[in-house]
N, C-alpha and C positions, 0 to 999 in steps of 0.2 A: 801512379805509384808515388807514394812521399816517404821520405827517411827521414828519421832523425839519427846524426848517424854520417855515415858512410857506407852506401847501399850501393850495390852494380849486380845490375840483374839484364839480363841479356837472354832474347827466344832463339833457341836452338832447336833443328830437324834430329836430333840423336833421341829416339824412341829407343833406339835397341842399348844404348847406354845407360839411358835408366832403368830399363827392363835389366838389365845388367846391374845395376847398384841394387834393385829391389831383390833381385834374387841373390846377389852376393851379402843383401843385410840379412837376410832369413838364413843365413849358411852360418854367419859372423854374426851373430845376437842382437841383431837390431831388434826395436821393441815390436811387440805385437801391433799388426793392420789396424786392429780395433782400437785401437790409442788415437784420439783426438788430439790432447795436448800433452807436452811431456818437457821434462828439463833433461840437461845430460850437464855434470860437473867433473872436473879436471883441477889439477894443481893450478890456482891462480886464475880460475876462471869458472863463469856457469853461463849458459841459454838457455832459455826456454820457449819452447811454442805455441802460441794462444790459436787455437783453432778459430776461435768464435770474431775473432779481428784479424785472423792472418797476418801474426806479428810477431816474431823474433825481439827479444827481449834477453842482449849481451851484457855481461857484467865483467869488468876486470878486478877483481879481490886482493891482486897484490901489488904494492909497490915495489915493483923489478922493472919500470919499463918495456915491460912486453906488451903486443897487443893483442887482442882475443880477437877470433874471428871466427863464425859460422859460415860453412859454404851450404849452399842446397840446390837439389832440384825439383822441379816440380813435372810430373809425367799428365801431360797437356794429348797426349794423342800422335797427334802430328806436328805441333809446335809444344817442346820442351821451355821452361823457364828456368835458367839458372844465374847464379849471384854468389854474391860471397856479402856479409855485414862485419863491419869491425870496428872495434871502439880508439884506435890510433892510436898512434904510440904517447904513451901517459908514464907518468911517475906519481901516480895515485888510482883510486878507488873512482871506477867512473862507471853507468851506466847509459846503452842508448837501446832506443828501438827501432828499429827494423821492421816496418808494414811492405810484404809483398801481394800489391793488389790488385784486384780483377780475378783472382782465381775461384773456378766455380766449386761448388762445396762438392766437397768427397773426394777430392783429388791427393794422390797419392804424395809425402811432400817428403823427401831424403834428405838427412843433413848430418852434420856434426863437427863438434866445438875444437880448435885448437887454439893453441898461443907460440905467438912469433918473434923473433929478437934479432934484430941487427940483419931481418933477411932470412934468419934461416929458423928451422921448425921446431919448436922448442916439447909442445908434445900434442897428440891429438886423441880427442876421444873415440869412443866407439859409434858407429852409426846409429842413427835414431832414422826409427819409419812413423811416421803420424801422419794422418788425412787434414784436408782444409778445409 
């Protein structure tokens, strides 16, 4: 796995967790299964998901000192992938990416964008579903 970036990605057993966030994103608008790559934008922030390189790709848009960050998961069967990417805390316009690798194509990939201040949650978007 290489980051550029600030990447923690960690295999977890919670199958039913993600089976859990997949069904709770088709209840809550996550996008369509059929979506390979997608962006999701927020006050002061955007990601987006490159299928084709299994890459997160974080932008922070404003100078406020917050930091943007993508959490995801990745539904692996019996071994779960999860992580969070964030572009740390700035007082400018900064871009990083985020390659989470090894994932075999088609696999189901759950995420979405917030921004954080001094700690606490400053706002978070809605769930995004895209394949890898």
């Amino acid at each position: 796995m290489r980051a550029i970036g600030t990447l923690a990605g960690v295999r977890t057993g919670t199958v039913a967790a993600t089976t859990s966030l997949l069904l709770a994103g088709g209840l809550y608008g996550a996008t369509s299964a059929a979506a390979l790559d997608g962006c999701s934008t927020i006050r002061g922030a955007s990601v987006c998901w490159s299928s084709g390189t299994d890459t997160f790709t974080v932008k922070d848009t404003a100078v406020d000192g917050a930091t943007v960050r993508v959490s995801y998961t990745v539904d692996l069967a019996d071994k779960d992938v999860t992580g969070r990417c964030t572009t740390g805390t700035t007082d400018g316009v900064k871009t990083v990416r985020c390659r989470v690798g090894g994932l075999p194509e088609g696999k189901a990939v759950v995420w979405s964008v917030s921004t954080w201040k001094d700690g606490r949650l400053v706002q978070q978007g809605p769930t995004q579903y895209h394949t890898s």
